[in-house]
C-alpha positions in Angstrom: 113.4 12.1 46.7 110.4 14.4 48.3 108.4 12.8 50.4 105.4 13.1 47.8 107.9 10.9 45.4 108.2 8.7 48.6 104.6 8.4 49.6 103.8 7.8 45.2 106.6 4.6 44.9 104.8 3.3 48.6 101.5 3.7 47.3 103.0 1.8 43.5 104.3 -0.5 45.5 101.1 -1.6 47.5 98.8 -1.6 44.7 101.0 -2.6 41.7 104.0 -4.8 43.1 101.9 -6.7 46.1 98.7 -6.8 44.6 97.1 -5.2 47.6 93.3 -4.3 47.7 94.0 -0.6 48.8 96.5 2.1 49.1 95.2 5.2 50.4 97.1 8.4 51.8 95.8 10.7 54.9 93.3 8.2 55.9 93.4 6.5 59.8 95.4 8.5 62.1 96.6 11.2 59.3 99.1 8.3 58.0 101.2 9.2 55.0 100.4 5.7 53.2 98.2 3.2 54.5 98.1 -0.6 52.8 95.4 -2.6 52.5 96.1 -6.5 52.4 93.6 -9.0 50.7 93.4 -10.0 53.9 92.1 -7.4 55.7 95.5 -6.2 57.2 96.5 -2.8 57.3 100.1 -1.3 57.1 101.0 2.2 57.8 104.1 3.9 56.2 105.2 7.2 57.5 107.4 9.2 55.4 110.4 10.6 56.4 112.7 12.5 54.2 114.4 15.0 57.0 116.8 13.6 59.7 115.1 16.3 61.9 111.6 14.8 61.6 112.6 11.5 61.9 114.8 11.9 64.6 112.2 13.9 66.9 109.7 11.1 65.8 111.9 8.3 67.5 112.4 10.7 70.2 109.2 10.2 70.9 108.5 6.1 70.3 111.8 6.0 72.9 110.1 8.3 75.5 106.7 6.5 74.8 108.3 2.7 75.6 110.2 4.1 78.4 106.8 5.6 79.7 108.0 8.9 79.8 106.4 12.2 79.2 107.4 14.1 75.9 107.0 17.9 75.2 106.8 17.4 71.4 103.7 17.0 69.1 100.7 15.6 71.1 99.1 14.0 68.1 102.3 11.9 67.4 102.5 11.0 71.0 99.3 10.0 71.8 99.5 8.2 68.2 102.3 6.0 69.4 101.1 5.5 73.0 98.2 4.1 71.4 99.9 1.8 69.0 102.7 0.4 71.2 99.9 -0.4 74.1 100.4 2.2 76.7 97.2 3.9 76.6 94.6 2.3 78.4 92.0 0.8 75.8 89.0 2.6 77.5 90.5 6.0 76.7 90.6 5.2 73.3 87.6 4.2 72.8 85.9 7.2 74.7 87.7 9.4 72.7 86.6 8.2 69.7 89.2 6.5 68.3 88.5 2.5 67.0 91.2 0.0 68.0 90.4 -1.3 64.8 91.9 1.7 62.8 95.1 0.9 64.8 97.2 -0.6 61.9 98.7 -4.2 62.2 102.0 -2.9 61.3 104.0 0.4 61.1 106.7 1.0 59.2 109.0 4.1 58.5 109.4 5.0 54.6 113.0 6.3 54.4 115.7 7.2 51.3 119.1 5.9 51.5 120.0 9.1 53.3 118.2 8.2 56.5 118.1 4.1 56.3 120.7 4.2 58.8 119.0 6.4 61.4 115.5 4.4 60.8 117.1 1.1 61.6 118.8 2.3 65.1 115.9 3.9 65.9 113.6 1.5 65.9 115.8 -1.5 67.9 113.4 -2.8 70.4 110.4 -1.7 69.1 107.7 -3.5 66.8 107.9 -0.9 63.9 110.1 -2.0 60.7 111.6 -0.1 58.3 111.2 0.8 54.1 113.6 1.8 52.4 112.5 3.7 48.9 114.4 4.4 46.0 112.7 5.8 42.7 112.8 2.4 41.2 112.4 0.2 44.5 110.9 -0.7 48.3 112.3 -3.0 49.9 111.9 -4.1 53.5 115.0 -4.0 55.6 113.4 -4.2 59.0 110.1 -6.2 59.2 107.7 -4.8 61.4 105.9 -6.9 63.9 101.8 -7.3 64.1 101.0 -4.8 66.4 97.7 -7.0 66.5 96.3 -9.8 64.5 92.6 -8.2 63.8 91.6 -7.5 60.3 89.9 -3.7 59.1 86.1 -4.0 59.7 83.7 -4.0 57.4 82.3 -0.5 58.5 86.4 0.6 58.2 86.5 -1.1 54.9 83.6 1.0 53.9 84.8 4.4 54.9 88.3 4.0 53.3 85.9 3.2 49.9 83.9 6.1 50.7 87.6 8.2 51.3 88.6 7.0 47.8 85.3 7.5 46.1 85.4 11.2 47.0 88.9 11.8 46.2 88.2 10.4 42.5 85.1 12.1 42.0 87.0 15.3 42.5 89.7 14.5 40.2 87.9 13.2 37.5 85.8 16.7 38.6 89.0 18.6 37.8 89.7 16.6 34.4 86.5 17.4 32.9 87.0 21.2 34.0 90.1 21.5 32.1 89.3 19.4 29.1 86.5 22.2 28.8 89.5 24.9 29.5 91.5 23.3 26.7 88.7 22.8 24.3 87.3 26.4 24.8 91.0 28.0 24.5 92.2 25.7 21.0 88.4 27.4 19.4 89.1 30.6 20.3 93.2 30.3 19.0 91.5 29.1 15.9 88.6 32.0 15.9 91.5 34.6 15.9 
């Protein structure tokens, strides 16, 4: 599977098989899929369909427990420093980032393929583990609250906002090419 076809069953799954109020893609802290429980509760899925990704991903959660620096992508490091508690609060939210965007669990979306290298790599940590199939998710670790606060109503709001946008600009595109296909099918039948 590609990890579009990964990140579409997630997303199917959320909406369609839990009943969840939201599933939205690139939103808080550029995460592949985020959930969004009836609750309140968000859970991040990030995709992984290369051994090589994943791999240097739990490179980093491992340097990140063990408080050690890392040389690989900032964004993913400070991403999990935040998220696994060892990034002092005030920092966060100086730079701008809400604790409350910090999901309440994290899981890693893996194929078959890579199962096996998602479940090692996440012994002794909070984060759980998908694993997606073209017909199925199913959990196979379960991830641990990273916290027990629900999304904020401003949050809420912005993720509405994120999904507004994104359909108005689809159903922008729709109406473009129905024109496209109209105007072509008259002028096949003009000729």
């Amino acid at each position: 599977m590609t990890s579009q076809e990964v990140k579409n069953r997630v997303l199917y799954n959320f909406l369609f098989e839990k009943g969840w109020a939201g599933g939205f893609t690139e939103s808080f802290w550029n995460s592949d899929v985020l959930g969004l429980t009836k609750q309140l509760f968000t859970v991040e899925a990030e995709v992984k369909v290369n051994k090589g990704d994943l791999q240097g991903e739990i490179d980093i959660i491992r340097k990140t427990l063990a408080g050690q620096k890392t040389s690989k992508s900032w964004s993913k490091t400070f991403k999990h420093q935040c998220f696994l508690g060892k990034r002092n609060l005030q920092n966060r939210v100086a730079m701008n980032l809400p604790v409350s965007q910090i999901p309440n669990q994290y899981y890693f979306a893996v194929t078959d393929e890579l199962a096996q290298v998602a479940l090692i790599g996440t012994v002794n940590t909070p984060y759980g583990v998908l694993l997606v199939t073209p017909f199925n998710v199913s959990v196979i670790k379960k991830a641990v609250l990273l916290h027990k606060n629900p999304l904020p109503t401003q949050d809420v709001l912005g993720l509405m906002r994120k999904v507004s946008i994104e359909n108005y600009y689809v159903y922008e595109k729709l109406v473009k090419a129905r024109r496209e296909l109209i105007k072509y099918e008259t002028n096949s039948h003009t000729t």
